[in-house]
C-alpha positions in Angstrom: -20.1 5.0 -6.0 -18.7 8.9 -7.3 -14.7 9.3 -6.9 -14.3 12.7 -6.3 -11.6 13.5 -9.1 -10.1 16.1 -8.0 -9.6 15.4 -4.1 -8.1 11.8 -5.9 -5.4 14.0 -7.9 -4.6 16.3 -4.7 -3.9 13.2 -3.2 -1.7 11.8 -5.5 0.8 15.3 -4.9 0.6 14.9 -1.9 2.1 11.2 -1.8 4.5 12.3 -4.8 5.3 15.5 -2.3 5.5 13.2 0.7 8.1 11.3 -1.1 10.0 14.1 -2.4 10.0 15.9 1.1 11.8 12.9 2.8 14.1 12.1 0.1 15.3 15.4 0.5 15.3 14.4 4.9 16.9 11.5 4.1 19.9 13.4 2.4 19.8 16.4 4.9 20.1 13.8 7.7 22.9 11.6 5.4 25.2 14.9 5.7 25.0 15.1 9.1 26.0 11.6 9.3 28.5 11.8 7.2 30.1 15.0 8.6 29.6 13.4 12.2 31.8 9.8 10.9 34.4 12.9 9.3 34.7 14.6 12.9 35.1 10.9 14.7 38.2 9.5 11.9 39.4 13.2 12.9 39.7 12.9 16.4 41.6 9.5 15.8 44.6 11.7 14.6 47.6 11.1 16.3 47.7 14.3 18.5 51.1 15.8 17.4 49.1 16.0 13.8 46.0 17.6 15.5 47.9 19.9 17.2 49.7 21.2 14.0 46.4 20.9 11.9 45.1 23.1 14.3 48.1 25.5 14.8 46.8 26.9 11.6 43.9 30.1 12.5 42.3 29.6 9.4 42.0 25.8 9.5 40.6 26.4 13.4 38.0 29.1 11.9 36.8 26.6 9.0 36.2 24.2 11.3 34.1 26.0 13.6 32.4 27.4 10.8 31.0 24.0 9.9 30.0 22.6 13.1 26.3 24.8 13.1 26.0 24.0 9.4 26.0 20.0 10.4 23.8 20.6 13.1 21.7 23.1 10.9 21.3 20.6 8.1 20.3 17.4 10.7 17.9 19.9 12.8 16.4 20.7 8.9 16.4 17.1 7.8 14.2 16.1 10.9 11.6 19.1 10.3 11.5 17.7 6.9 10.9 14.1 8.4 7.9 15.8 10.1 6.5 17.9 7.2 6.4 14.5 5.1 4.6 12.8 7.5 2.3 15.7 7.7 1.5 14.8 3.4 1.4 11.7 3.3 -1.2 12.0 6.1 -3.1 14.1 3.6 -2.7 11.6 0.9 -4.2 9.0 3.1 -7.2 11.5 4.2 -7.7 12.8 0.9 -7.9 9.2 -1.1 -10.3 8.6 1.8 -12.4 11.4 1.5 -12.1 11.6 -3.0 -13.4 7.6 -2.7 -16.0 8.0 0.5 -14.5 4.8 2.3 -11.0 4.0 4.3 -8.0 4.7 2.4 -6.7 1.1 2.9 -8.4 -1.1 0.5 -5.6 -2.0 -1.8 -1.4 -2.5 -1.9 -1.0 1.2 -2.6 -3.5 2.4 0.1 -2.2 -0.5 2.9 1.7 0.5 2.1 0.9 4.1 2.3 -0.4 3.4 6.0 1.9 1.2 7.3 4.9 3.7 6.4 3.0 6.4 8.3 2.6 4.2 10.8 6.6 3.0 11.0 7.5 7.0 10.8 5.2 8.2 13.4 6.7 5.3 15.6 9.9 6.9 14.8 9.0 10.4 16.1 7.8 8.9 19.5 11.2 6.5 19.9 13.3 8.6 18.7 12.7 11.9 19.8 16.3 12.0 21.7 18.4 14.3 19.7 21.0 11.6 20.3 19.1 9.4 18.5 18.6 11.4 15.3 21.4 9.3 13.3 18.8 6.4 13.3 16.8 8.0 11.1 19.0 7.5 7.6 18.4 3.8 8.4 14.3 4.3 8.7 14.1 6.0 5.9 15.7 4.2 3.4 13.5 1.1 3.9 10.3 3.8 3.7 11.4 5.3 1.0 11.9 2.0 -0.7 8.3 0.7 0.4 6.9 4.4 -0.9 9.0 4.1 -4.0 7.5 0.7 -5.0 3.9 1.6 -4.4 3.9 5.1 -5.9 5.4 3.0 -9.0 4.4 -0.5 -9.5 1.2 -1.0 -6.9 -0.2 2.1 -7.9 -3.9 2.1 -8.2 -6.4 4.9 -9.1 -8.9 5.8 -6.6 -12.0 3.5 -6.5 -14.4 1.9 -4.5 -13.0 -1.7 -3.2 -14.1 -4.3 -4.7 -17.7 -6.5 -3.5 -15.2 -9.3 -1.3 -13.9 -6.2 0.7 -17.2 -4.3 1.2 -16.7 -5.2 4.8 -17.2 -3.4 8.2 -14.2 -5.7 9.3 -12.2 -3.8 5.9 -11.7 -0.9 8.3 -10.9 -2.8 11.7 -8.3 -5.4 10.7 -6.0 -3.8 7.9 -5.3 -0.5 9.8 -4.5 -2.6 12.9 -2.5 -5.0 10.6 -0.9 -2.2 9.0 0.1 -0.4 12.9 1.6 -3.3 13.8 3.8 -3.7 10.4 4.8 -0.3 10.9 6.1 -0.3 14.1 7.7 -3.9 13.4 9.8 -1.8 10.8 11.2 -0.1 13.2 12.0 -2.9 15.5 13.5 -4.6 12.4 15.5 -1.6 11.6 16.9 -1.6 15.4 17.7 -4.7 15.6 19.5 -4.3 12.2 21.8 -1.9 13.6 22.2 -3.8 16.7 23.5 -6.6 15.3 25.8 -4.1 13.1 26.6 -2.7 16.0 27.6 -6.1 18.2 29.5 -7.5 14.8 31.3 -4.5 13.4 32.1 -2.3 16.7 35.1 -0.6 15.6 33.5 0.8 12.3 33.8 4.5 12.3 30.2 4.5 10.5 29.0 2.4 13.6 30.6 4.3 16.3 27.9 6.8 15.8 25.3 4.9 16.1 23.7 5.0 19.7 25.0 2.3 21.7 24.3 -1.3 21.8 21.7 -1.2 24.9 19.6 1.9 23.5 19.4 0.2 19.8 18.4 -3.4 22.0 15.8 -1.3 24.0 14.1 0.5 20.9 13.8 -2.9 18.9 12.3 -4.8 22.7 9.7 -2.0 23.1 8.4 -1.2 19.7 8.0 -5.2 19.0 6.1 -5.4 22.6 3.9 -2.9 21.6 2.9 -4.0 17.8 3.5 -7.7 18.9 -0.3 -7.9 21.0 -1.6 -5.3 17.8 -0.5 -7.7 15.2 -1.9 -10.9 17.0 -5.8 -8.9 17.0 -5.0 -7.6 13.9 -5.3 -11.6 12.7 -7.5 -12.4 14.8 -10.0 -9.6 13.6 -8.9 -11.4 10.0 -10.4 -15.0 11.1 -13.6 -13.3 12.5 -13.7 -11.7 9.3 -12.7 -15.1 7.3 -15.5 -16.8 9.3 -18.0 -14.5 7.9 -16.4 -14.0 4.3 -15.6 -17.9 4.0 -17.2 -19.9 6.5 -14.2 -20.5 8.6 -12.1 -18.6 11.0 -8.7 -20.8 9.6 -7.8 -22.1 6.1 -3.8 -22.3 5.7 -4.3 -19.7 3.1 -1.0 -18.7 2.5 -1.4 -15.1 3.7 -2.6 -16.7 6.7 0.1 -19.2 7.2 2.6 -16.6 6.8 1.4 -14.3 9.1 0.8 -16.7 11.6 4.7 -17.8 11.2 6.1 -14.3 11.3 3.9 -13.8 14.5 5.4 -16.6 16.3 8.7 -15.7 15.2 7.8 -12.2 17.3 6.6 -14.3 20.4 9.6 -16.7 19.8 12.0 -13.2 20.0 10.0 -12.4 23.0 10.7 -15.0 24.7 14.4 -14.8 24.1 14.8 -11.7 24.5 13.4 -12.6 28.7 15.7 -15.6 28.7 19.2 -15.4 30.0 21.8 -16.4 27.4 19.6 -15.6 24.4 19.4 -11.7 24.9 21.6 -10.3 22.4 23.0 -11.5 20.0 20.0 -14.8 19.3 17.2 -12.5 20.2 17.8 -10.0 17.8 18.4 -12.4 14.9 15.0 -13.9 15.7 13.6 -10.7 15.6 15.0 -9.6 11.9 13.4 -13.8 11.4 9.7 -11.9 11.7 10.8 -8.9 10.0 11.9 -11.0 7.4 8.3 -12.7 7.4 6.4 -9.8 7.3 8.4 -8.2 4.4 7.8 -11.7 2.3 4.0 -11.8 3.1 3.5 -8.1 2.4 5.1 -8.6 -1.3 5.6 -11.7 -2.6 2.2 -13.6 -0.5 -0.1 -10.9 -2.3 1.9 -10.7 -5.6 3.4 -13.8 -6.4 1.1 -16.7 -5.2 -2.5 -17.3 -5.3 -4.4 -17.7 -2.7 -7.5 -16.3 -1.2 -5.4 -13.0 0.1 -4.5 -12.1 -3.4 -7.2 -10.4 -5.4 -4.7 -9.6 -7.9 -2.3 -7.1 -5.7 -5.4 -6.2 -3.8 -5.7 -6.2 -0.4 
């Protein structure tokens, strides 16, 4: 099969772009954060001291000056959050097109998807403007994902190999890879619920949005990838039937997946059942977060099994 060279290099700056792009969201975003927790340990001063601080016109002018340039530089992180999502579509589209197949045949390809999956998730739930602090805390896990495929699973663009040459190739990873993406953000929300519920008085905290919004954003992204993930291996054991000449084998990618998917149904539950819907529920949740995190890295890297095809997907 011909790899279109040069639509395989435009992708590759466009994922190094991508990357770049949100780094530079992720610090845009960080400053408004950290100018917002500056304001709140402010506006703990005793008020005698405030009203002094303030009795000062130049101190009063300076401080007005910088309230647009924290709400300039959050407004400019989150455009940025939207013009890297725009390239590393393109880097999906164009290792699609430069190898005439889906861009999700190996660990770089399938990481590449789910992030854009997880960040598009995060521009439908948290569109709010209140809500714009919660996307540090998605980024730095994407960035981290991006960071370790752009640098260790790299791999130049090339047909998949003969086990993969499957109509099922394109049906069951990308609805895989949806549902990990989305999960991300559940796990990210039920992260900061949890810091949220434990550390309430922390001035980083505080600004977080409150307990039942972060709850709600974990419950409704994990309904909606929970019924993705369970076709997504379901498609895999039509697939495994046809490949292997089973639907099941305890593979270990199978086992795992199977595990973190209960662990989704097992939050579910909780989640509906009086007594476990805080504090239990989300710790079950960050359970099949947990899962999925170990069966994306160390299943496909670390132990052999029919799922590994050496870092391949």
């Amino acid at each position: 099969m011909h790899i279109n060279v040069e639509l395989a290099r435009y992708s590759d700056m466009a994922f190094t772009s991508s990357v770049v792009v949100l780094v530079a969201a992720l610090l845009l975003l960080a400053v408004e954060l950290a100018y917002s927790r500056t304001r709140t340990v402010e506006a703990r001063t005793p008020v005698g001291a405030a009203v002094g601080a303030n009795s000062a016109t130049p101190g009063v002018v300076a401080d007005a000056a910088k309230r647009p340039l924290n709400e300039r530089a959050g407004r400019s992180g989150l455009a940025l959050v939207y013009v890297g999502i725009g390239l590393l579509l393109a880097c999906i589209v164009l290792r699609g097109l430069a190898t005439a197949r889906v861009p999700w045949g190996n660990m770089y390809e399938f990481i590449n998807l789910t992030c854009f999956s997880g960040l598009v998730a995060g521009v439908i739930m948290l569109r709010k403007p209140q809500h714009r602090a919660l996307w540090v805390f998605v980024l730095v896990p994407v960035l981290i994902l991006l960071t370790v495929s752009g640098r260790w699973l790299y791999t130049n663009a090339a047909p998949v190999m003969p086990a993969l040459q499957s109509y099922w190739l394109p049906i069951h990873v990308s609805v895989v890879s949806l549902g990990s993406g989305v999960f991300l953000l559940a796990g990210v929300a039920s992260i900061l619920f949890l810091l949220k519920s434990y550390l309430p008085s922390n001035s980083l905290v505080q600004l977080l949005p409150d307990s039942q919004t972060l709850d709600r954003i974990a419950y409704r992204t994990t309904i909606f990838a929970f019924p993705v993930f369970g076709f997504g291996v379901i498609f895999g054991a039509i697939w495994a039937e046809e490949a292997w000449g089973r639907y099941w084998g305890w593979d270990p990618k199978e086992t795992v997946s199977f595990i973190a998917w209960v662990a989704y149904a097992a939050y579910l539950h909780a989640r509906s059942t009086a007594g476990w819907r805080d504090k239990k529920a989300a710790w079950i949740n960050i359970v099949g977060f947990v899962a999925m995190v170990f069966n994306l890295f160390f299943i496909n890297l670390a132990i052999a099994g029919l799922h590994s095809y050496a870092g391949v997907m």
